[in-house]
C-alpha positions as CSV (number, residue, x, y, z in Angstrom):
1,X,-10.8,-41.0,5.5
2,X,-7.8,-40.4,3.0
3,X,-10.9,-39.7,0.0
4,X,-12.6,-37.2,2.7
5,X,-9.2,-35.0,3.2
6,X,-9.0,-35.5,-0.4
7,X,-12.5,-34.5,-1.3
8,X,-12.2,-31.3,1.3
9,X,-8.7,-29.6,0.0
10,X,-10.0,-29.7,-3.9
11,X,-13.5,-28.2,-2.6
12,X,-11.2,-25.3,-0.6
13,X,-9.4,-25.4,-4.1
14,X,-12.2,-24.8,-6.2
15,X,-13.5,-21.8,-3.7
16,X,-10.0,-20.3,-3.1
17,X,-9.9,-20.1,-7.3
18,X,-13.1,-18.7,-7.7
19,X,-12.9,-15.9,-5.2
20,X,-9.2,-14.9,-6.7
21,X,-11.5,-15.0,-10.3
22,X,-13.9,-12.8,-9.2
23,X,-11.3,-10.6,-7.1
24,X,-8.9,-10.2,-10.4
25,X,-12.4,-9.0,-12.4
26,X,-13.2,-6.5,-9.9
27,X,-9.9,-5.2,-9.7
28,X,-9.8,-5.2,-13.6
29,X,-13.2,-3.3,-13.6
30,X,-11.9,-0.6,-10.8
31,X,-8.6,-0.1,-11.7
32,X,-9.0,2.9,-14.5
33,X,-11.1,5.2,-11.7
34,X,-8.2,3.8,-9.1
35,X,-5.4,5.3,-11.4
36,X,-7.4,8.8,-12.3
37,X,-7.7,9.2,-8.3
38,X,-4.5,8.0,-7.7
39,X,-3.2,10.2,-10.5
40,X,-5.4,13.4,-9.9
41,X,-3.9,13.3,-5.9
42,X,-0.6,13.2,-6.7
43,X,-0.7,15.9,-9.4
44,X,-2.3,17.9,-7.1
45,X,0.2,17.3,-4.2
46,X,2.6,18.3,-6.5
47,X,1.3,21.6,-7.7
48,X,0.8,22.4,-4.0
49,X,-2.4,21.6,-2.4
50,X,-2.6,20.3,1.0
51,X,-3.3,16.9,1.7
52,X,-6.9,16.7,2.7
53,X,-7.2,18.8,-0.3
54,X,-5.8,16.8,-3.0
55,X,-7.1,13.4,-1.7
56,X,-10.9,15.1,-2.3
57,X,-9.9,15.9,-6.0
58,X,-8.7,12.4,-6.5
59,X,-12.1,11.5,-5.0
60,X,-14.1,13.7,-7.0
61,X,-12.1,12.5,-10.3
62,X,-12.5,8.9,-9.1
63,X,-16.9,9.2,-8.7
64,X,-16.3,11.2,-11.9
65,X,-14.4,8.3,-13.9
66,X,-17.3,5.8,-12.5
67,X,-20.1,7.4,-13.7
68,X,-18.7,8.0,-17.0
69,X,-17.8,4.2,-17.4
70,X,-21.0,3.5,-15.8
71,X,-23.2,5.2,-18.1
72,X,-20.7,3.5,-20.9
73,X,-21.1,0.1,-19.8
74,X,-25.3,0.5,-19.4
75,X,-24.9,1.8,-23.1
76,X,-23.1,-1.0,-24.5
77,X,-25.1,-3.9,-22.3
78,X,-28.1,-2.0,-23.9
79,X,-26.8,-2.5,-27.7
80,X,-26.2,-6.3,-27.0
């Protein structure tokens, strides 16, 4: 019984380090067109828009920033 408890916690170890793996990548993939939206909203807040306003620049400069690394990282998986 003591192996089975054993056997179960490093299983949940294994999946709980996994997930936090592939969590950390996508955060490390997404977190240049989080900080351009992030960025553009607040620069806009503070030159005076309204909120609704600024939080669809920081949108449109986040889908901006994706498809420019998109069409980077098609590119370079091309060259490899």
């Amino acid at each position: 019984m003591e192996a089975l408890i054993i056997a179960c916690f490093a299983l949940a170890v294994i999946v709980l380090l996994e997930a936090g793996y592939w969590i950390a990548l996508s955060l490390m993939r997404w977190m240049p067109v989080l900080t351009t939206g992030m960025l553009a909203c607040w620069l806009a807040i503070r030159h005076g828009l309204e909120t609704l306003e600024a939080m669809g620049l920081g949108l449109l400069a986040c889908l901006l920033v994706r498809h420019l690394m998109r069409r980077r990282a098609s590119r370079d998986d091309y060259l490899m």
